[in-house]
C-alpha positions as CSV (number, residue, x, y, z in Angstrom):
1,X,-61.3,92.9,150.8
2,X,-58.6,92.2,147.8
3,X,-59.5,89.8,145.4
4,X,-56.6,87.4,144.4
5,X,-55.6,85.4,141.7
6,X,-55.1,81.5,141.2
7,X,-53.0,80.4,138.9
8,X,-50.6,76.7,137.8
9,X,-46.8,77.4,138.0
10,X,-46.1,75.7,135.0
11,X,-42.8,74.1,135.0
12,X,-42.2,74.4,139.2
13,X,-41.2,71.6,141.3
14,X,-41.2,73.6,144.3
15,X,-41.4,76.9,145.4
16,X,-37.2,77.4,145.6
17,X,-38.0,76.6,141.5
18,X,-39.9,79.4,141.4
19,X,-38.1,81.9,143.5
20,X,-34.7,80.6,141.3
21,X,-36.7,81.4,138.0
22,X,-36.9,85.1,139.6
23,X,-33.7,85.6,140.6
24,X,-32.8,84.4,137.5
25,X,-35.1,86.4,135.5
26,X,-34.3,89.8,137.6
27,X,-31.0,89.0,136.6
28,X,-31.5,88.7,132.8
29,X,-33.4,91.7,132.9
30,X,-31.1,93.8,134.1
31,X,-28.3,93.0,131.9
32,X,-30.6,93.4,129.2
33,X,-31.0,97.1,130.7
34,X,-34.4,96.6,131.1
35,X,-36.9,97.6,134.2
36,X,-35.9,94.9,137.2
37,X,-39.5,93.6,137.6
38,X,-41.2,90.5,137.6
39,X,-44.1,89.7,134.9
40,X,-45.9,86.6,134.0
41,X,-48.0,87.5,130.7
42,X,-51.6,85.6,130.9
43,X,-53.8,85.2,127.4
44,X,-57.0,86.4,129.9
45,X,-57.4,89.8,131.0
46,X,-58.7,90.1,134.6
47,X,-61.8,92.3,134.4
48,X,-61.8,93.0,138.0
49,X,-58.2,95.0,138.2
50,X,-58.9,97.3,140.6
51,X,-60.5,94.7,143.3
52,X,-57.0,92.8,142.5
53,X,-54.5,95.7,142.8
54,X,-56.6,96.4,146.2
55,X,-54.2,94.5,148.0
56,X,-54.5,90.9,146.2
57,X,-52.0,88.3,145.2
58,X,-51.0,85.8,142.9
59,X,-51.4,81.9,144.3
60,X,-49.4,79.9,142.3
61,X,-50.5,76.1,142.6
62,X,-47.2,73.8,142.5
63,X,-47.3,69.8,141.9
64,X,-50.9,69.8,143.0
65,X,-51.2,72.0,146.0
66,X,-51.5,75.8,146.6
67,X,-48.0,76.7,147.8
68,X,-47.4,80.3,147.8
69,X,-48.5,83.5,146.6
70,X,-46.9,87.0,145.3
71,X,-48.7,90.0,145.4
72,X,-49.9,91.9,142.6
73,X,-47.8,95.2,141.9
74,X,-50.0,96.1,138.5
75,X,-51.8,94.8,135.5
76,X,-50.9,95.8,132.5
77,X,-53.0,94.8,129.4
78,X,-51.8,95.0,126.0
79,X,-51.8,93.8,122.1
80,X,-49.4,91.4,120.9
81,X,-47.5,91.2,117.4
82,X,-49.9,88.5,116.1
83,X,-52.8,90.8,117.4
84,X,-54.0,88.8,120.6
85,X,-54.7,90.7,123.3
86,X,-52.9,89.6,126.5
87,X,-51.7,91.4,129.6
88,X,-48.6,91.6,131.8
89,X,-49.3,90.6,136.0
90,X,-46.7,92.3,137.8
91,X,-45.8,91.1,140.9
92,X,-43.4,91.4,143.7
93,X,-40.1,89.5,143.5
94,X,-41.1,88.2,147.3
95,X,-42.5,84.3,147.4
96,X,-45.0,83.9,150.4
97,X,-45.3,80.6,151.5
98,X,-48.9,79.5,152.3
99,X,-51.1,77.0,154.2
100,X,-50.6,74.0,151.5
101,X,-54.2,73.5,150.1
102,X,-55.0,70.6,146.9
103,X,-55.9,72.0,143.9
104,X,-56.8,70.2,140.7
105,X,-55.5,71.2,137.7
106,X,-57.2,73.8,135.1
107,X,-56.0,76.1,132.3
108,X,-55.7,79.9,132.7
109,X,-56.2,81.5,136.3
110,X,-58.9,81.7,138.4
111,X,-60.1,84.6,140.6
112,X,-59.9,83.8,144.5
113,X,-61.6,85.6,147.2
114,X,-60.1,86.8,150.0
115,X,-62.4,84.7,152.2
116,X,-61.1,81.1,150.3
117,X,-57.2,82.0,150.0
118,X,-54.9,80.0,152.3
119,X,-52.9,82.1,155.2
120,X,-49.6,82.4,155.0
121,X,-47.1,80.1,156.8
122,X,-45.9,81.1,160.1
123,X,-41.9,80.1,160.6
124,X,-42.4,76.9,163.2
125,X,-45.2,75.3,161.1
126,X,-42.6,73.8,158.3
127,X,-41.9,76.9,156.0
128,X,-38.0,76.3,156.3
129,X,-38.4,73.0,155.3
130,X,-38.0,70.9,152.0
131,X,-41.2,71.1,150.1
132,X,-41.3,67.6,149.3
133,X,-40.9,66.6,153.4
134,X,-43.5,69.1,153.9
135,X,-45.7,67.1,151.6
136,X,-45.0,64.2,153.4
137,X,-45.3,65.4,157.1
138,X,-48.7,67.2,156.3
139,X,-49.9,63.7,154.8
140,X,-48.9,62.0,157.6
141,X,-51.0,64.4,159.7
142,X,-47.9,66.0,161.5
143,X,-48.0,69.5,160.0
């Protein structure tokens, strides 16, 4: 079973936020001739890497809730200029939406069994829609 990843999407609103920053960011990337990939650089380096890259993802948590998850294409640790170590998640352009679950704020990421992460959305239970209406509908009990 893959372990996953849990992590804040700092700066998100929604999950079209987040698949906009990639676009955007694949974009910049290329014109800057660099590799088209997608990074987010963490301070923590997982110590379980290969139970990650066995298939895991990324959750990112967005206002509150566990939206949607990338998977996990490598982990790439590595020094920076002012000597802190740090490491690069690579992940999949694609955005998966999930089951919405709460989820309190913390700092850094946390590791997430395969056994706690949300499933993924299926089409006809609200994936297409808004995320705020989503929100609402769920609250409402109608999702």
């Amino acid at each position: 079973m893959p372990l996953h990843l849990l992590k804040l999407c700092v700066g998100a609103e929604s999950i079209k936020d987040l698949e906009d920053w990639i676009v955007e960011t694949l974009a910049a990337r290329d014109a800057q001739g660099r590799p088209a990939e997608q990074t987010h650089t963490t301070r923590m380096v997982p110590t379980r890497i290969d139970e990650i890259l066995d298939g895991g993802s990324l959750y990112w948590v967005i206002k509150g809730e566990v939206a949607c998850r990338q998977r996990l294409a490598a982990i790439r640790p590595f020094v920076d200029s002012e000597g802190i170590r740090r490491c690069h998640l690579v992940l999949e352009p694609k955005v998966h939406r999930v089951e919405p679950r709460p989820s309190r704020p913390f700092q850094g990421w946390r590791y997430l069994a395969a056994k706690d992460a949300p499933g993924d959305l299926a089409g006809e239970r609200g994936s297409t829609l808004p995320d705020e209406l989503r929100r609402e509908l769920r609250s409402l009990g109608l999702l």
